[in-house]
PyMOL commands that place a pseudoatom at each C-alpha (Angstrom):
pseudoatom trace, name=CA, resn=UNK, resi=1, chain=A, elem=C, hetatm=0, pos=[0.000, 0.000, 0.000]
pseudoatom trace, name=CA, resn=UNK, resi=2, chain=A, elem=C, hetatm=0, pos=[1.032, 3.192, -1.050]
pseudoatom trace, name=CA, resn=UNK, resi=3, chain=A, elem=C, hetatm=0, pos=[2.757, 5.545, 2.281]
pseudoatom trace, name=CA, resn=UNK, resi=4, chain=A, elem=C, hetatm=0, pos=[0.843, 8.120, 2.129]
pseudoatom trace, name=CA, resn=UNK, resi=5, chain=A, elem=C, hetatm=0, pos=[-2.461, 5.734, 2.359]
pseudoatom trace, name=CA, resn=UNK, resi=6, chain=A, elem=C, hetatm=0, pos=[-0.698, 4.161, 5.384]
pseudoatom trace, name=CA, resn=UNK, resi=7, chain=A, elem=C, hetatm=0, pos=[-0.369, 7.553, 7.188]
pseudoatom trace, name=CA, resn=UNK, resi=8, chain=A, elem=C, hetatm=0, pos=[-3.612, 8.286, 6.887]
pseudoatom trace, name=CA, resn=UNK, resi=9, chain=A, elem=C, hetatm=0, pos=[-5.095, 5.394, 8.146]
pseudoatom trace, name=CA, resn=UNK, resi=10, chain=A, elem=C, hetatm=0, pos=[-3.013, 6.242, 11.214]
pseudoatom trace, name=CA, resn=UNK, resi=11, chain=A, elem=C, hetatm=0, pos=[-3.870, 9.401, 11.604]
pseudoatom trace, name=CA, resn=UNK, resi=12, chain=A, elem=C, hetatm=0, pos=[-7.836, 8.646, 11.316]
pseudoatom trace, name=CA, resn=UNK, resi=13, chain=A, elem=C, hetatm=0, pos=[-7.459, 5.482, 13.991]
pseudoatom trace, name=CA, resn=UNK, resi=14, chain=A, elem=C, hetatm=0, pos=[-5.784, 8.410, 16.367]
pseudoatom trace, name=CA, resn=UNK, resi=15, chain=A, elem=C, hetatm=0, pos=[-8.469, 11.050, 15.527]
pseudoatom trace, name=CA, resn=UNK, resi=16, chain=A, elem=C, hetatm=0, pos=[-10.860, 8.162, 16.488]
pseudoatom trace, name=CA, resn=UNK, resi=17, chain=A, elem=C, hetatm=0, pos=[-9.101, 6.937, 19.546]
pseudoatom trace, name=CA, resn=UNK, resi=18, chain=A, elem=C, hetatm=0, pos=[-8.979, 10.717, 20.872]
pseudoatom trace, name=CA, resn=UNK, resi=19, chain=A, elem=C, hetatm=0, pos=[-13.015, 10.896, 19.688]
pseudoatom trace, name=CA, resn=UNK, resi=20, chain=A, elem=C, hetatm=0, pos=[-13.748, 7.837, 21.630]
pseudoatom trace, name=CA, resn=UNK, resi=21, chain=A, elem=C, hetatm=0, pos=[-13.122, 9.419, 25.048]
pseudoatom trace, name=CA, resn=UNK, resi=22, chain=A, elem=C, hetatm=0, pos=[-15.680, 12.014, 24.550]
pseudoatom trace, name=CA, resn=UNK, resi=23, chain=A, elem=C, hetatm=0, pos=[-18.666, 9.501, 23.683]
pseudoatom trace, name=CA, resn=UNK, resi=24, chain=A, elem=C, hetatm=0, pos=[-21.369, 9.263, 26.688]
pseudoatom trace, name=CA, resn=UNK, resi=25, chain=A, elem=C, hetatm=0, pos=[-21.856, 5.674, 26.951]
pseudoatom trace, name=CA, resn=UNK, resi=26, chain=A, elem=C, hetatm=0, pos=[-19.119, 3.016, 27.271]
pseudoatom trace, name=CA, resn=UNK, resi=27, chain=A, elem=C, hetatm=0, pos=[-21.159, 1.420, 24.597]
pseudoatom trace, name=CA, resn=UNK, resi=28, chain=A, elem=C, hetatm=0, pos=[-20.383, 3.623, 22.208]
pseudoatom trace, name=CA, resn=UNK, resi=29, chain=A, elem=C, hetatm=0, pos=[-16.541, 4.332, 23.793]
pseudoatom trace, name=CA, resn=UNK, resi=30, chain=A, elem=C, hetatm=0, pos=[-15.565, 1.034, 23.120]
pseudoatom trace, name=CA, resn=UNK, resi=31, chain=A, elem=C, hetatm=0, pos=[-17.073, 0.499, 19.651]
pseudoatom trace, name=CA, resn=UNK, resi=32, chain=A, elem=C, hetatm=0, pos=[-15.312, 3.460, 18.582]
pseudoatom trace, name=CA, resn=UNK, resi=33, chain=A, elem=C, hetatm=0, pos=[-11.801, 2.408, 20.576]
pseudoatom trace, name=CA, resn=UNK, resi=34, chain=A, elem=C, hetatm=0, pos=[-12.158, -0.977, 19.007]
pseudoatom trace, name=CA, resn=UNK, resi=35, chain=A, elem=C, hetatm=0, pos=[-12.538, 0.802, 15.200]
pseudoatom trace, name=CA, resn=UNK, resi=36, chain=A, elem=C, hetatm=0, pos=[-9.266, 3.241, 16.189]
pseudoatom trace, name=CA, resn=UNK, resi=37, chain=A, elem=C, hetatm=0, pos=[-7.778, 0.163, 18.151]
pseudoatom trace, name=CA, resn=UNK, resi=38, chain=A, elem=C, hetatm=0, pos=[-8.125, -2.126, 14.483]
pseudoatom trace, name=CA, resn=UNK, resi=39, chain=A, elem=C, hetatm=0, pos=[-6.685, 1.040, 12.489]
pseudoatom trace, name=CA, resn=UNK, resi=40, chain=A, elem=C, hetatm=0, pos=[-3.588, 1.504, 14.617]
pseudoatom trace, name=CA, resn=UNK, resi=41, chain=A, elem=C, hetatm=0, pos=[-3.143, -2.172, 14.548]
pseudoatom trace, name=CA, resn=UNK, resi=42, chain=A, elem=C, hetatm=0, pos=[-2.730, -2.153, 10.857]
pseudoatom trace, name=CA, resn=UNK, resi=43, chain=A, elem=C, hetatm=0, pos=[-0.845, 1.231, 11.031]
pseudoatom trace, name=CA, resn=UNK, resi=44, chain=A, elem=C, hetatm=0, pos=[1.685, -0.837, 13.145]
pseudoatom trace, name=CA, resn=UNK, resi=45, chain=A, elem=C, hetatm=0, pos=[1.753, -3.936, 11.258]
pseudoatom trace, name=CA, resn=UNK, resi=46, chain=A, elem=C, hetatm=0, pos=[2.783, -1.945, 7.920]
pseudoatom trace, name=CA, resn=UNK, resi=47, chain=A, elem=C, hetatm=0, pos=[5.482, 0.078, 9.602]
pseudoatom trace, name=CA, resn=UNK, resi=48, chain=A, elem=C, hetatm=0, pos=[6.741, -3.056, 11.483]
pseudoatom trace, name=CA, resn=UNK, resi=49, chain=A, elem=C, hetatm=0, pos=[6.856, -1.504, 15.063]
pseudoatom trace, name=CA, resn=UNK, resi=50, chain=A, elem=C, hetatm=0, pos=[6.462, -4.492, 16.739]
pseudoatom trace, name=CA, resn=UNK, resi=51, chain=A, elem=C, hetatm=0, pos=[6.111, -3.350, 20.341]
pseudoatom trace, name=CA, resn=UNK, resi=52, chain=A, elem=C, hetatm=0, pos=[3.164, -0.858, 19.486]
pseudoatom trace, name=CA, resn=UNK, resi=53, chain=A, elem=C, hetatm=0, pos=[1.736, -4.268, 17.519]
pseudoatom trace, name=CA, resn=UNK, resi=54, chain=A, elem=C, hetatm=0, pos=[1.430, -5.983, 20.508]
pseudoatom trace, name=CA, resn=UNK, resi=55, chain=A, elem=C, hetatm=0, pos=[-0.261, -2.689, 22.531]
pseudoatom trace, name=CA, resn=UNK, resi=56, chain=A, elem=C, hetatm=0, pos=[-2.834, -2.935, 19.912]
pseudoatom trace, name=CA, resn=UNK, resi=57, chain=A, elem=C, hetatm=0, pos=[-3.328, -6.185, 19.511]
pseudoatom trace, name=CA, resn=UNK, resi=58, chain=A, elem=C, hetatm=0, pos=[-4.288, -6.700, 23.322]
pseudoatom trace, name=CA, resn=UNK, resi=59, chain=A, elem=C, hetatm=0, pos=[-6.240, -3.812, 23.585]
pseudoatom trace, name=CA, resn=UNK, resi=60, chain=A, elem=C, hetatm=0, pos=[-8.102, -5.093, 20.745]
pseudoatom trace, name=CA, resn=UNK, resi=61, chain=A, elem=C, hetatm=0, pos=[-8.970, -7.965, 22.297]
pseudoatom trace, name=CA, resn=UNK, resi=62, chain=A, elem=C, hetatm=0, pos=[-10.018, -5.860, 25.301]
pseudoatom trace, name=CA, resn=UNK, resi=63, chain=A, elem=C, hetatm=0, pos=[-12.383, -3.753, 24.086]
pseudoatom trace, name=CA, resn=UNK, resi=64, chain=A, elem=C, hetatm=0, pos=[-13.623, -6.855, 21.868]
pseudoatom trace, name=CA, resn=UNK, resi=65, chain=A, elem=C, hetatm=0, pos=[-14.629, -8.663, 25.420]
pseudoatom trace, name=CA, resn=UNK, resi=66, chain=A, elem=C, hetatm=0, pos=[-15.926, -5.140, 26.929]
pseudoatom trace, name=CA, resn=UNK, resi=67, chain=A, elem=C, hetatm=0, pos=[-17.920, -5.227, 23.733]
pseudoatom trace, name=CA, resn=UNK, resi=68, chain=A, elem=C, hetatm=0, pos=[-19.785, -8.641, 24.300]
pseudoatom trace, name=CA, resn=UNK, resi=69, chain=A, elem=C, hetatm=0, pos=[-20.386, -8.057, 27.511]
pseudoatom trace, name=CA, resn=UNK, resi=70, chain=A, elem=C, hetatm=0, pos=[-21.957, -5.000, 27.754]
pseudoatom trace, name=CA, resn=UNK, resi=71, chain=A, elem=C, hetatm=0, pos=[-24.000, -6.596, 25.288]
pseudoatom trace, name=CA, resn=UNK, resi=72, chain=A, elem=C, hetatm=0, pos=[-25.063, -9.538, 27.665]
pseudoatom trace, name=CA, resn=UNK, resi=73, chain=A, elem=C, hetatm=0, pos=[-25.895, -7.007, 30.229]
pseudoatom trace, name=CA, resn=UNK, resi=74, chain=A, elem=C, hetatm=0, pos=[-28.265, -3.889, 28.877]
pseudoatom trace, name=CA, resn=UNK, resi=75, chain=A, elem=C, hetatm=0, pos=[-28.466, -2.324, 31.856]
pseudoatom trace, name=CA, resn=UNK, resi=76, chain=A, elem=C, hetatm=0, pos=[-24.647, -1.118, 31.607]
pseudoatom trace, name=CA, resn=UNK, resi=77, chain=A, elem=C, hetatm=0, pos=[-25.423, 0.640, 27.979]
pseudoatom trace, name=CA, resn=UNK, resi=78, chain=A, elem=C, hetatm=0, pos=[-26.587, 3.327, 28.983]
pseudoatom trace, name=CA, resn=UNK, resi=79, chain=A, elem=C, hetatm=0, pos=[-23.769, 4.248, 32.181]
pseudoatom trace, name=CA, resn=UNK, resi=80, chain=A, elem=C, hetatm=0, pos=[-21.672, 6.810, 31.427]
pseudoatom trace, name=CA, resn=UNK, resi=81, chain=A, elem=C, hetatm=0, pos=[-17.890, 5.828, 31.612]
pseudoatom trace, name=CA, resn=UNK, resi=82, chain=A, elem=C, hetatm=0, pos=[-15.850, 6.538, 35.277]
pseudoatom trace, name=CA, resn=UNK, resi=83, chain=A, elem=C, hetatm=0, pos=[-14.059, 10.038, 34.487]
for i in range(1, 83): cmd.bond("trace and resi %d" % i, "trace and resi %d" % (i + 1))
show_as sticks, trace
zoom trace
């Protein structure tokens, strides 16, 4: 993929990331996180910085499980997250 495609993906998954903390349910926080989370994970992958890989790749995971479960338990949806 062309570099100047690559940046941009990163720069969107950080816009996103920074975005995600400003969302009023955790819900929505951690669909957004995991989006940003599965953008820098590429962004790291093509540049080959293999330390950030492995941030991203557990926090993808994370937010993957935080995902599912707030979807198991409705009543958490609409909590705002701890600030």
């Amino acid at each position: 993929m062309d570099h100047f495609y690559i940046e941009v993906i990163g720069w969107i998954g950080t816009a996103l990331l920074v975005f995600s903390y400003l969302c009023s349910t955790r819900l929505s926080l951690h669909y957004l996180a995991f989006i940003s989370t599965a953008l820098k994970l590429y962004y790291t992958y093509e540049r080959q910085v293999w330390p950030l890989f492995v941030n991203w790749a557990i926090l993808i995971v994370v937010h993957l499980f935080k995902i599912v479960s707030l979807h198991r338990r409705p009543d958490e949806k609409a909590k705002t997250p701890p600030s």
